[in-house]
N, C-alpha and C positions, 0 to 999 in steps of 0.2 A: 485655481485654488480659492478663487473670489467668494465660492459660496460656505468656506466657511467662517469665515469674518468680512460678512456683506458689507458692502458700501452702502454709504448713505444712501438714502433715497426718496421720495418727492416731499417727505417732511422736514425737512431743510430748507426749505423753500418759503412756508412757514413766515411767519414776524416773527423775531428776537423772543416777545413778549409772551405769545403763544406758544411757542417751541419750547420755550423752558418749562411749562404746566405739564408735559405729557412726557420731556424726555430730562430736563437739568439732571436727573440721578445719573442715567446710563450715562450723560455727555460728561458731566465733571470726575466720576469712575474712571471712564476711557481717558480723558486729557489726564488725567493724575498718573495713569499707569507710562505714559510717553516718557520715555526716557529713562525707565525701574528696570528694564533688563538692561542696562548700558551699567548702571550703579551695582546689581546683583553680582553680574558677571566678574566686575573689577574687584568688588570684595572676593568672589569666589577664588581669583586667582591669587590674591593676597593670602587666604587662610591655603592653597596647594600649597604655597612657597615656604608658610611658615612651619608649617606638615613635614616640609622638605622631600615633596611632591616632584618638587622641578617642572612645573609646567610650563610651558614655550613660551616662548617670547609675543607677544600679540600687540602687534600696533595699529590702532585702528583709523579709517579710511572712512571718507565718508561718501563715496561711490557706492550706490546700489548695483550689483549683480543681478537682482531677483528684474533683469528684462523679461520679456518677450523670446531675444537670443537663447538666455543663459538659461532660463527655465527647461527650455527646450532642449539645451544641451544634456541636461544633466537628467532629465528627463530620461534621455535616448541610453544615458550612459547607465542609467537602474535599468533600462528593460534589456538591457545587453548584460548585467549582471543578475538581476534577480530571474528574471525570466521568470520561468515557471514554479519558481520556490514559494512552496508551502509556507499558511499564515503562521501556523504555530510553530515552525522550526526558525522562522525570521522575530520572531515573538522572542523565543528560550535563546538563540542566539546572537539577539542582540546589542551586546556589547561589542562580540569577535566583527559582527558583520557591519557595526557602524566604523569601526579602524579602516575595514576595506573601503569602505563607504570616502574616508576621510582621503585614504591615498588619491585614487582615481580622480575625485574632486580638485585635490591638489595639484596634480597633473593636467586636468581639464582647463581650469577658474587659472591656473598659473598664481594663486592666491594659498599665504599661510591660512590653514582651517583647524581651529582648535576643538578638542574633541570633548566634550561639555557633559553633563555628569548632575542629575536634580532632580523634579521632579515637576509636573506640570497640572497645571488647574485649571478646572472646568466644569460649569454646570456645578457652581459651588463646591464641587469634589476636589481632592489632591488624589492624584494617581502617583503612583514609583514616590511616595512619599517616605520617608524614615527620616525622622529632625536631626538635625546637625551631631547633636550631642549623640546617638548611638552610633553613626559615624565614627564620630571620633573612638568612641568607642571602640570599634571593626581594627580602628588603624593600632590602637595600643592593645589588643587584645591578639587579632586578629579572628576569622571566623570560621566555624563547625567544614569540613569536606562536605561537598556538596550543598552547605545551606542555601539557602532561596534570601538574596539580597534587594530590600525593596529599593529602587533604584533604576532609574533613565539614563539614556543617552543619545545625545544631538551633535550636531556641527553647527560652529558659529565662524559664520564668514569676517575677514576683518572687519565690513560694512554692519555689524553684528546680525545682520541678517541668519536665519536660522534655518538649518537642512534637517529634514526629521525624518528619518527612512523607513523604522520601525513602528512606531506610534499606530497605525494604520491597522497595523494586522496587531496590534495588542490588545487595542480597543476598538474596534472595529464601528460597534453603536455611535462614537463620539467623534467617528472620522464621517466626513462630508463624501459622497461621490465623485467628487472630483479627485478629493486628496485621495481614496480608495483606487481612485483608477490609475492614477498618477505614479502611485506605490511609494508616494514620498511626498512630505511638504515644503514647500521652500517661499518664505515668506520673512518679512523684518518682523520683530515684535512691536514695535508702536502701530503697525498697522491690523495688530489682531485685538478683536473685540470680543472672541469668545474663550479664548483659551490664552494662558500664560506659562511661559515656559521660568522657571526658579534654576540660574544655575548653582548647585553647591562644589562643586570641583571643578577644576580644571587642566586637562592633560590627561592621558591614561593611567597617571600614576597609582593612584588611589586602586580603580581596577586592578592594576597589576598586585601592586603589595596586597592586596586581601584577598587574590586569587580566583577573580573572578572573568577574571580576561582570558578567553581561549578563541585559538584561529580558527576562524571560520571557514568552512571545508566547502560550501555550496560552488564557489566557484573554479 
């Protein structure tokens, strides 16, 4: 998944002096964003609760998963589910197919996985964007049958590490060949440099009360 938030490389090497003329923006950007999905996240799970979302209990670890092993696990365990499932049906169905997504994981990792809910940026863009307030909105209104809800969803490991199953086939231009091939990303957020994941909710609750959450039949 390296090559979509590359590592450093021979410019780092660099004097202190000289490396800051060509990169200080990118490098103090990147060190500022370290540790903003740990904060996002904890608000996120604060405004399900007060929602009366109920979303799960989440204590976090600070064990990385994202090995060499586990990459590989989980890996095996998408090409054993998705298989041959089409970009656009894993696109329209994914909210139903990141739930599956979250059990099998849970089963796999022996690890609680929260099932996460925002919207993510990249290449200056907000994709699955919709600001909190119409949200809120959705939950005291509720929304039209059938409407199209701009809205994401991911798994966050307790290491807050992030599984993104979907992403891939929604955007396909913004997804790297690796994560394309992979049919999933699984990576921490302090170690991504091009994209950022925003959680706004937390738990399926939201999905479910607005109606947006259906089982996913692929498998």
């Amino acid at each position: 998944m390296s090559q979509i938030y590359p590592p450093a490389n021979m410019h780092w090497m660099l004097p202190n002096w000289l490396r800051r003329l060509f990169f200080s923006d990118a490098v103090e950007s990147y060190q500022r964003r370290r540790g903003l999905y740990q904060s996002m996240f904890t608000a996120a799970h604060a405004r399900s609760t007060a929602w009366g979302l109920q979303p799960p209990r989440f204590e976090p670890v600070p064990l990385r998963l994202a090995s060499a092993e586990g990459i590989a696990s989980v890996q095996s365990m998408l090409d054993y589910g998705l298989a041959d499932t089409r970009e656009d049906l894993i696109s329209a169905q994914r909210f139903g197919l990141t739930v599956m997504v979250k059990g099998m994981l849970e089963a796999l990792l022996r690890v609680r996985v929260a099932y996460t809910l925002g919207y993510v940026c990249q290449d200056s863009q907000r994709f699955c964007h919709t600001p909190i307030e119409g949200l809120e909105q959705m939950l005291r209104t509720g929304i039209a049958p059938g409407a199209r809800v701009n809205l994401h969803a991911w798994l966050t490991l307790p290491s807050h590490e992030i599984v993104d199953p979907t992403f891939w086939a929604m955007i396909p231009a913004l997804s790297s060949a690796d994560e394309r091939e992979a049919r999933h990303l699984f990576m921490h957020p302090d170690e991504m440099r091009i994209r950022t994941y925003h959680p706004q909710w937390i738990g399926d609750g939201f999905a479910r009360r607005i109606g947006i959450l259906k089982e996913y039949e692929g498998w």
